[in-house]
N, C-alpha and C positions, 0 to 999 in steps of 0.2 A: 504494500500500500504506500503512496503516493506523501509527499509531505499534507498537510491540510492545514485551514485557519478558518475561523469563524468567531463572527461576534454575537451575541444576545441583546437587544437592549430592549430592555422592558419601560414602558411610559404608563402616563396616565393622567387625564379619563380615561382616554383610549376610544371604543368605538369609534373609528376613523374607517372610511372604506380604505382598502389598499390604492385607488386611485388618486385617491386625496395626499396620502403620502408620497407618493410617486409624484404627483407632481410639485411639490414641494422638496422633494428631492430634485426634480426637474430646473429648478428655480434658481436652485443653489449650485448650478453648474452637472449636474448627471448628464447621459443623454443614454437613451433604450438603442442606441445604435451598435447593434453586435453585428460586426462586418457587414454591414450594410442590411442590417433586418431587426426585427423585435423578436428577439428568443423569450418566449414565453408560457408559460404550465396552459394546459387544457385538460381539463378535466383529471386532477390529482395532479399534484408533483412531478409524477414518474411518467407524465405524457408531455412531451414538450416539440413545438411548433415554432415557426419560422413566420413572420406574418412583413410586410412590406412597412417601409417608414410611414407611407404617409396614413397610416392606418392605424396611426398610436391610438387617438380618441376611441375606437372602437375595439381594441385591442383592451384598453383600461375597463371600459364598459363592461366586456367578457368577464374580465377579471374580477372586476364588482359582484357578478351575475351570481359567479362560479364560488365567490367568498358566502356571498348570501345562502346559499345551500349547504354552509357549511366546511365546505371543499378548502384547504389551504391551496393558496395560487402565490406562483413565484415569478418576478421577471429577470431579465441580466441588463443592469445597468451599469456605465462605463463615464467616468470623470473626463470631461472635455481637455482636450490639451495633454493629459496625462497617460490617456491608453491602459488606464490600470481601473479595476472595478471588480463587480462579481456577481453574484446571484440573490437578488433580495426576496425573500420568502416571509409572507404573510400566514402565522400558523395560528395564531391566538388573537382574542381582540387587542391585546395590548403591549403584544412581541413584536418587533421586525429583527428575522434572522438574515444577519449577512455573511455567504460565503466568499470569501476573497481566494477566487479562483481564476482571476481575468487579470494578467501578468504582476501578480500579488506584489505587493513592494515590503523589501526584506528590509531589514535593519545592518548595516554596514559594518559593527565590529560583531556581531551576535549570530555568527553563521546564516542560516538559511532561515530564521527566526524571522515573524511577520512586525510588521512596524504596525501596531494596533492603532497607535496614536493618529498614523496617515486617514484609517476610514474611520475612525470617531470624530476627528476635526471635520469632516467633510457629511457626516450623517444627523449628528444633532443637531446641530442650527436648524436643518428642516422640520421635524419634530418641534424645538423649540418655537419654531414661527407660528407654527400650528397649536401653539399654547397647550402642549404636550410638556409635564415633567416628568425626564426623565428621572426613573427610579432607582434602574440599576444596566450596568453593560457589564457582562458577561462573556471574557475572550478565552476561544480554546483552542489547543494549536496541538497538534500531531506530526512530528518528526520520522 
């Protein structure tokens, strides 16, 4: 198995549809553009689809639809300029899991070790604008 990284952070109210964060993540510099398409969950996690850029609004929609049934839905978002980003996954009212799997950014004297600080400086502030407090982030990392 492969290095991995992931963070938790938990907020609250919460009840937020997942497109509400997204684009508030959108806001703050993300963009849904995975080589040129929206990689995004269909129906469970473990079903994932390719959908055209200019079809994010309806994309988000899905994703609202697919949450309301209770379904966790994920998409991979990507920091503009940076090339680095990963998989955000809606699993709870008031979790966003982020896998940093999309060219992860490591920490320089600390081997192969994830710079957690890089997508925490870049994920909260959206949360925060959305007068979300966060509670707690939660980073796990497998070598």
């Amino acid at each position: 198995m492969g290095h991995s990284a992931s963070l938790d952070v938990s907020y609250h109210p919460g009840n937020l549809y997942p497109s509400t964060i997204i684009r508030a993540l959108l806001s703050q510099g993300w963009r849904a553009n995975d080589h040129g398409g929206i990689s995004h969950t269909r129906e469970g996690v473990d079903n994932w689809e390719s959908s055209p850029l200019e079809r994010l609004d309806e994309v988000l929609e899905a994703l609202d639809e697919e949450w309301d049934t209770g379904e966790p839905v994920a998409i991979t978002l990507v920091m503009e300029g940076a090339d680095t980003g990963g998989i955000f996954m809606f699993l709870h009212e008031n979790t966003l899991s982020v896998i940093a799997n999309y060219n992860r950014r490591t920490l320089e004297r600390a081997g192969n070790f994830t710079d957690m600080s890089w997508y925490i400086e870049r994920i909260l502030p959206a949360l925060i604008s959305l007068h979300q407090e966060v509670e707690s982030v939660m980073a796990r990392e497998h070598a």
